[in-house]
VOZA-906825 format. One record per atom (N, C-alpha, C, CB): residue number from 0; residue in three letters; atom name; x, y, z. Coordinates in nm, 2 decimals, decimal comma, padded with zeros to 4 digits. Glycine has a CB too. Example, Ala and Ser with C-alpha at 12.3 -4.5 7.8 and 13.67 -1.06 7.14 Angstrom:
<sites>
0 ALA N 01,32 -00,57 00,78
0 ALA CA 01,23 -00,45 00,78
0 ALA C 01,32 -00,33 00,78
0 ALA CB 01,13 -00,45 00,90
1 SER N 01,28 -00,22 00,71
1 SER CA 01,37 -00,11 00,71
1 SER C 01,29 00,00 00,79
1 SER CB 01,41 -00,06 00,57
</sites>
This chain:
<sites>
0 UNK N 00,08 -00,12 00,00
0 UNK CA 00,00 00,00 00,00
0 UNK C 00,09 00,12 00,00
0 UNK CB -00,10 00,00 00,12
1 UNK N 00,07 00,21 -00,05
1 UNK CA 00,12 00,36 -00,09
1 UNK C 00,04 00,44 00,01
1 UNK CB 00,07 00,42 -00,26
2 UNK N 00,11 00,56 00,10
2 UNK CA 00,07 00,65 00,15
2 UNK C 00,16 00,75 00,13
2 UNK CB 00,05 00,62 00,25
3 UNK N 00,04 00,86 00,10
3 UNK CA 00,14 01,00 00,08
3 UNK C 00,10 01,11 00,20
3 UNK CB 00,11 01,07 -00,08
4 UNK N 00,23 01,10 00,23
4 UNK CA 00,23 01,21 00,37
4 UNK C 00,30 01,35 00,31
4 UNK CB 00,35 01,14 00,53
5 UNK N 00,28 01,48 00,36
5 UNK CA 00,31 01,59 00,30
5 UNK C 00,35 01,63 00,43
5 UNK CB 00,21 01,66 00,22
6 UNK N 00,50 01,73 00,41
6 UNK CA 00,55 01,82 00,53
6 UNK C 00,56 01,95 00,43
6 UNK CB 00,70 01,76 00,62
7 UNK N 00,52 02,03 00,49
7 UNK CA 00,61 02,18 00,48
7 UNK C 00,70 02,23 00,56
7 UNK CB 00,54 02,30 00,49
8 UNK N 00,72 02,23 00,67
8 UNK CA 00,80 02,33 00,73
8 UNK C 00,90 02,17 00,81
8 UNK CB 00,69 02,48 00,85
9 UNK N 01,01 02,22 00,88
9 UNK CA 01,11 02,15 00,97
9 UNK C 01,05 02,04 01,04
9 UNK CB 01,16 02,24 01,07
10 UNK N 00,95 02,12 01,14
10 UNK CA 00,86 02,04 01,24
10 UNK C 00,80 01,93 01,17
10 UNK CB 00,74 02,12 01,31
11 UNK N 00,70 01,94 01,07
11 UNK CA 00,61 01,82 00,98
11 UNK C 00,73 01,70 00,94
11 UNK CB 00,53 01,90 00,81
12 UNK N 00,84 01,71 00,94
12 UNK CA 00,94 01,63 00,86
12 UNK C 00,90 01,51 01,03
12 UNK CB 01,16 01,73 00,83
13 UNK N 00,98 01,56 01,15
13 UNK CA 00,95 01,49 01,22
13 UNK C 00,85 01,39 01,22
13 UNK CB 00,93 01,55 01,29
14 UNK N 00,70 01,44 01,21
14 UNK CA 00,58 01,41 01,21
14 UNK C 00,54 01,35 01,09
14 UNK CB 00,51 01,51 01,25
15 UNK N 00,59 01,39 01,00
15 UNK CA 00,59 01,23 00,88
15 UNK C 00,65 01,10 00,90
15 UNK CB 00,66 01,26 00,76
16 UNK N 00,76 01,16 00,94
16 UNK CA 00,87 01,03 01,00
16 UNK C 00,76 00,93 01,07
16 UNK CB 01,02 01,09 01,15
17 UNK N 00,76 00,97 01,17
17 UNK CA 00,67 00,91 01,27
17 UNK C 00,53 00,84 01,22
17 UNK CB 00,63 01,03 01,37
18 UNK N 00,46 00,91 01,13
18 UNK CA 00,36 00,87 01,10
18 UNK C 00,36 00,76 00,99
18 UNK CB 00,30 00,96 01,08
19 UNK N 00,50 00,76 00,90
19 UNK CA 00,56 00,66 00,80
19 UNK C 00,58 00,52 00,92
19 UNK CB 00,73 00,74 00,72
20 UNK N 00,64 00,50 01,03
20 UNK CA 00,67 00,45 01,14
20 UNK C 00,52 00,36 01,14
20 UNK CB 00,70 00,56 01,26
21 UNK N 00,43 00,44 01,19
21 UNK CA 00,32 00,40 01,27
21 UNK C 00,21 00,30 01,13
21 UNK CB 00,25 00,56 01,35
22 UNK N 00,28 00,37 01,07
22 UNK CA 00,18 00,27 00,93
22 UNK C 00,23 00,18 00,87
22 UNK CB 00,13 00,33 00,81
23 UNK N 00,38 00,13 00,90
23 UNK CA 00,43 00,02 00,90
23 UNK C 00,54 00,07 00,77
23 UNK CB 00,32 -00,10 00,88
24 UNK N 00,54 00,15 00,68
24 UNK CA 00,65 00,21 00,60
24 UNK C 00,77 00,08 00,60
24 UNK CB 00,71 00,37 00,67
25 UNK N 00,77 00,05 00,45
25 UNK CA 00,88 -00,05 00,45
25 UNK C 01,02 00,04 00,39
25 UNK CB 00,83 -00,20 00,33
26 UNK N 00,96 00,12 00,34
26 UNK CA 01,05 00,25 00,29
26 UNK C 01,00 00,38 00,26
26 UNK CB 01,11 00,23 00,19
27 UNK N 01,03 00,50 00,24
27 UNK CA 01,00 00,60 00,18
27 UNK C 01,09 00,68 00,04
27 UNK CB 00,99 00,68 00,30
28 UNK N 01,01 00,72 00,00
28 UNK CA 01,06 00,80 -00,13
28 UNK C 01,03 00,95 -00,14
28 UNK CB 00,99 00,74 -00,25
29 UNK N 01,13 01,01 -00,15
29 UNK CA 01,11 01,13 -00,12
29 UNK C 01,12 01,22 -00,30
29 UNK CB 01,25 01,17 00,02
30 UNK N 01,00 01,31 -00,28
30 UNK CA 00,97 01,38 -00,42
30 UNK C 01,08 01,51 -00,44
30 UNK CB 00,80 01,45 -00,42
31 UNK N 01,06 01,56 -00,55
31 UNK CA 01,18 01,63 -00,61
31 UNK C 01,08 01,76 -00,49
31 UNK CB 01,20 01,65 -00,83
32 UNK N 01,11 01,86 -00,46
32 UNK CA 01,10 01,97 -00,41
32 UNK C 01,18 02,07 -00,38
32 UNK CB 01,06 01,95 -00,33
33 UNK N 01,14 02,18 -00,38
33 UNK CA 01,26 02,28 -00,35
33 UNK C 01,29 02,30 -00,16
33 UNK CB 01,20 02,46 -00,44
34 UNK N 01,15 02,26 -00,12
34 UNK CA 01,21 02,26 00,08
34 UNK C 01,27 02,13 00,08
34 UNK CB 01,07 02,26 00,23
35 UNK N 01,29 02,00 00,03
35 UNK CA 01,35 01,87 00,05
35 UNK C 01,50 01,93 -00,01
35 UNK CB 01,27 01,73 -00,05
36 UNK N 01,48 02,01 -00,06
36 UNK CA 01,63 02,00 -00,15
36 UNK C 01,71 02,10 -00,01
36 UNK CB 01,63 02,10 -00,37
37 UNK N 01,66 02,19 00,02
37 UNK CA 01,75 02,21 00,17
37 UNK C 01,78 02,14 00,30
37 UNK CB 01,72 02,30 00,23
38 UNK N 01,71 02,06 00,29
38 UNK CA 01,67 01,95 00,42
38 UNK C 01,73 01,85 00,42
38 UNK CB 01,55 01,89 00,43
39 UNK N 01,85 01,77 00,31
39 UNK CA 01,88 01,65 00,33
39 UNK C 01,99 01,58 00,42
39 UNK CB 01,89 01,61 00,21
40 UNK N 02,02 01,67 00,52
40 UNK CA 02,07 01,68 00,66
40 UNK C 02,00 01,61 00,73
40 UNK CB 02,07 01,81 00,72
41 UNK N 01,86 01,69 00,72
41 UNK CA 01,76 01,70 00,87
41 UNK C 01,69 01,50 00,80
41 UNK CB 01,58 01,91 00,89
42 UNK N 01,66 01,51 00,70
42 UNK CA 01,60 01,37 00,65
42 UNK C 01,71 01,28 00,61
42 UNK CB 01,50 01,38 00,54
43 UNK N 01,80 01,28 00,66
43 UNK CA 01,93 01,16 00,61
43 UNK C 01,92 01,15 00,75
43 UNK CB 02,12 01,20 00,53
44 UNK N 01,91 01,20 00,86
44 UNK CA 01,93 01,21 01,02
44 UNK C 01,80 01,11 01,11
44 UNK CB 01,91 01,39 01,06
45 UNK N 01,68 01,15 01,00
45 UNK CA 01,53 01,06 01,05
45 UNK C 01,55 00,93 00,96
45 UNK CB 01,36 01,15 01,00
46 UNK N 01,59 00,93 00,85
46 UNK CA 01,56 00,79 00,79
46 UNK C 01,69 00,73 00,90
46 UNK CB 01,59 00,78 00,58
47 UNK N 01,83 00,79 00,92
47 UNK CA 01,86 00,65 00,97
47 UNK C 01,80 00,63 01,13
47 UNK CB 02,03 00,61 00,96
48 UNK N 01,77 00,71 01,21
48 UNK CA 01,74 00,70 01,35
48 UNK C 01,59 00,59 01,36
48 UNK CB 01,71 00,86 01,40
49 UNK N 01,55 00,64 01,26
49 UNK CA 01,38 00,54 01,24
49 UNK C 01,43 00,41 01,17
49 UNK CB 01,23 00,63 01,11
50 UNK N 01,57 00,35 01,10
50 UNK CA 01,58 00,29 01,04
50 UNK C 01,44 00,22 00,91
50 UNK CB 01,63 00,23 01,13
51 UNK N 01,51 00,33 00,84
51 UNK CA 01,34 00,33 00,73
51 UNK C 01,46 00,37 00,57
51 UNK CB 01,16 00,53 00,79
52 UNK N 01,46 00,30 00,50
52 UNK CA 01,52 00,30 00,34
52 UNK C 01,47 00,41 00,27
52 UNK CB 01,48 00,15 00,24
53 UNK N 01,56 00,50 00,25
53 UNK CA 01,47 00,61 00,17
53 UNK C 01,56 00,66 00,08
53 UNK CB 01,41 00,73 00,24
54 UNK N 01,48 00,71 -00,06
54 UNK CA 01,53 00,72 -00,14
54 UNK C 01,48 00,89 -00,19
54 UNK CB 01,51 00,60 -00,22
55 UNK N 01,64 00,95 -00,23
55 UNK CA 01,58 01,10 -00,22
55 UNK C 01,65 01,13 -00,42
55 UNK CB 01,67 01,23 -00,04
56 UNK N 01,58 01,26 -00,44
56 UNK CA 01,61 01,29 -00,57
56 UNK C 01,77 01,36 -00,57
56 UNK CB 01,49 01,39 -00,62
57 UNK N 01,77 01,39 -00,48
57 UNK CA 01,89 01,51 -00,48
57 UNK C 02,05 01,37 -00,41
57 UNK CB 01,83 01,69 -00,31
58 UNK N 02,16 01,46 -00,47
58 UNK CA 02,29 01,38 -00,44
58 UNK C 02,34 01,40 -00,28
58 UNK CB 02,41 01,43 -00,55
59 UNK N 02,30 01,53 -00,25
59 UNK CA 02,32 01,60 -00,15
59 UNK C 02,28 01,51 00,01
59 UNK CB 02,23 01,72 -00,18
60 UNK N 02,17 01,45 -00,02
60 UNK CA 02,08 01,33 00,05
60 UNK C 02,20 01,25 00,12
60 UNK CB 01,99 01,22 -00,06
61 UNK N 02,27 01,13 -00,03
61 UNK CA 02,36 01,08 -00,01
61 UNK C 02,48 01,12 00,09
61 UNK CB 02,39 01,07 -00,10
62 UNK N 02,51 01,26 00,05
62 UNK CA 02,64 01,32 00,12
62 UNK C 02,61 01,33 00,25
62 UNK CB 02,69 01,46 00,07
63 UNK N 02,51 01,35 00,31
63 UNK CA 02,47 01,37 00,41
63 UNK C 02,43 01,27 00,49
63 UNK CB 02,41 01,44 00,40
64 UNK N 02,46 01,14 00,44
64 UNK CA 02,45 00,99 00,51
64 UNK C 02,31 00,95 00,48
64 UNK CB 02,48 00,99 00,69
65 UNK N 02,24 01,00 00,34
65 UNK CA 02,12 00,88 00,33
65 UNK C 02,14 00,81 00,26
65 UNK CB 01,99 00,90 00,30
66 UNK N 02,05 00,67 00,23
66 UNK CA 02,10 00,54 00,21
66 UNK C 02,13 00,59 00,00
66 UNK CB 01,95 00,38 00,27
67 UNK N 02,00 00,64 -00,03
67 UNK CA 02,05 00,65 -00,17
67 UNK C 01,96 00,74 -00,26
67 UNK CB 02,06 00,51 -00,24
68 UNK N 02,00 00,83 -00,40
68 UNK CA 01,96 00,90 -00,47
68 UNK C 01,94 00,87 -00,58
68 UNK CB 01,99 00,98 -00,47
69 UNK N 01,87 00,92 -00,67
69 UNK CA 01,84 00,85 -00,82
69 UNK C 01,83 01,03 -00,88
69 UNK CB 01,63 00,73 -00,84
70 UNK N 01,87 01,12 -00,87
70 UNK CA 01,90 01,22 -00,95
70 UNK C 02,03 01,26 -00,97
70 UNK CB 01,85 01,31 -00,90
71 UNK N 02,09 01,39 -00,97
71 UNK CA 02,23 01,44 -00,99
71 UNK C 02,21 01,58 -00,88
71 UNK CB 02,28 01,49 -01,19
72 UNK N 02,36 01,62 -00,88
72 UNK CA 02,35 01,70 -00,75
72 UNK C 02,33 01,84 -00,83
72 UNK CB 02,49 01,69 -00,64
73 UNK N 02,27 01,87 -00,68
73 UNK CA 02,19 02,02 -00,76
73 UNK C 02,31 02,15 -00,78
73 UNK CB 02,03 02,12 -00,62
74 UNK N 02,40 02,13 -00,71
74 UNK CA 02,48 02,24 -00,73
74 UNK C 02,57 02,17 -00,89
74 UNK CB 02,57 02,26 -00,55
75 UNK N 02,62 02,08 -00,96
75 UNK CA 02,63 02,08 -01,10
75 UNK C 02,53 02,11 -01,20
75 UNK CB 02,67 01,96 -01,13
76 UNK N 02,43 02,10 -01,12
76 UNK CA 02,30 02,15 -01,21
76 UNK C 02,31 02,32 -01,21
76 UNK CB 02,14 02,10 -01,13
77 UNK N 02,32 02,41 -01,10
77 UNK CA 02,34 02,51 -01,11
77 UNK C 02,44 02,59 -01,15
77 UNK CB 02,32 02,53 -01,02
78 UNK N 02,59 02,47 -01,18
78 UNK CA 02,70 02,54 -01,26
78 UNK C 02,68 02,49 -01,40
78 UNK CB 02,85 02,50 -01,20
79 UNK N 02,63 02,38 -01,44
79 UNK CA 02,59 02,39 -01,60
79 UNK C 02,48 02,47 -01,65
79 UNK CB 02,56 02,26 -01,64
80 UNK N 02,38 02,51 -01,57
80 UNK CA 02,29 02,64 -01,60
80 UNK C 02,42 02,75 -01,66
80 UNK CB 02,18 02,71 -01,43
81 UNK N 02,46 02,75 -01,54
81 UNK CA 02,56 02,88 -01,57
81 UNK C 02,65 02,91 -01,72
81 UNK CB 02,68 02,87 -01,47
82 UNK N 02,75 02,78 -01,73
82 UNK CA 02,81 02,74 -01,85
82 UNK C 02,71 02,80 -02,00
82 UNK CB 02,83 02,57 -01,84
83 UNK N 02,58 02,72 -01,99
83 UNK CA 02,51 02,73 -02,10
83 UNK C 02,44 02,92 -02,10
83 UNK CB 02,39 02,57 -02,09
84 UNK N 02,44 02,92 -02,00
84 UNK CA 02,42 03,08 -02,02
84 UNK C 02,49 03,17 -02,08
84 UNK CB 02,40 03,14 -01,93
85 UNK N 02,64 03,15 -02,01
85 UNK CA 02,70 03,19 -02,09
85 UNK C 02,80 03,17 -02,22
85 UNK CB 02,73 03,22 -02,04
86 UNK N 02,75 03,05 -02,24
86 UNK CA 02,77 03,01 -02,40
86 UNK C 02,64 03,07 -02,48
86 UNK CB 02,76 02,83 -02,42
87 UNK N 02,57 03,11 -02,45
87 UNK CA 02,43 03,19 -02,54
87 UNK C 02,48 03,35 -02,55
87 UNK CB 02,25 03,18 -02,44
88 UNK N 02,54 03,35 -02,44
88 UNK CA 02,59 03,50 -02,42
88 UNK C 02,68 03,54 -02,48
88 UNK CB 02,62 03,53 -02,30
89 UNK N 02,74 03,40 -02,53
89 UNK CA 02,85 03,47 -02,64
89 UNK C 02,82 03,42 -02,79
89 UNK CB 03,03 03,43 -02,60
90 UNK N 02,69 03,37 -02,79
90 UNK CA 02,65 03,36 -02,93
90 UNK C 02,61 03,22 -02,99
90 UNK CB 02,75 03,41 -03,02
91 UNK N 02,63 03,11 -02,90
91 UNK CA 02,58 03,02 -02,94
91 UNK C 02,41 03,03 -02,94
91 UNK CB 02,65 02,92 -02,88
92 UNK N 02,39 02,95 -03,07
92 UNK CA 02,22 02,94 -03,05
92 UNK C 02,19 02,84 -02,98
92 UNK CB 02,13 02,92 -03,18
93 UNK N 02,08 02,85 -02,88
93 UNK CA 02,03 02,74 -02,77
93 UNK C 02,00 02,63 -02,84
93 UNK CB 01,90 02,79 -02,69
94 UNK N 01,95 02,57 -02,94
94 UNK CA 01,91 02,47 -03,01
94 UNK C 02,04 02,42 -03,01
94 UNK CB 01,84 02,49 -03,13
95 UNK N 02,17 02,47 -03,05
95 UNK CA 02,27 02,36 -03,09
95 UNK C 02,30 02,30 -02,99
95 UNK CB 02,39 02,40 -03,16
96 UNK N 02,31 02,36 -02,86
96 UNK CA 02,36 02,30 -02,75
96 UNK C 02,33 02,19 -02,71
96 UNK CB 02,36 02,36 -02,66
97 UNK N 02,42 02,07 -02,63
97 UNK CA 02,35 01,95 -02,61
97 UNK C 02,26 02,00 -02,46
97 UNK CB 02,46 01,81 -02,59
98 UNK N 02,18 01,90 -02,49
98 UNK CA 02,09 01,91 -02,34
98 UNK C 02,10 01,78 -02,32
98 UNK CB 01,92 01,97 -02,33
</sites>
């Protein structure tokens, strides 16, 4: 069975944990988000204390002692934005570039 629990703020992270816990959670999967993507400190810290397998989008997750990620880290993502900006900036057309 699938349950989807929603946190916003610091506190709710707790209280998901817990409630992932109480409903028997064989693992969790954590969605792409821009508040997860600062958090993977505070949720590498609950998955292992609750001993619960979780899998986050960001690399950052990893670095921060969670078990594992299926994306790329956001900060190469934010220096290849950069690159390709300023390869447009000096005249390449956006179409040629690889994506």
């Amino acid at each position: 069975m699938i349950h989807v629990l929603q946190a916003t703020s610091e506190q709710d992270l707790d209280s998901a944990f817990s409630t992932a816990i109480q409903r028997g959670a064989g693992g969790l999967v954590i969605s792409p988000d821009t508040f997860f993507s600062g958090q993977s400190a505070q949720l590498a810290a609950l998955a292992s204390s609750h001993a619960v397998p979780t899998i986050s989008p960001y690399r950052e997750f990893v670095t921060a002692g969670g078990l594992m990620s299926y994306g790329g880290s956001l900060v190469d993502q934010y220096r290849l934005v950069g690159v390709y900006v300023g390869r447009i900036l000096k005249g390449e057309k956006p179409a040629d570039l690889p994506v």
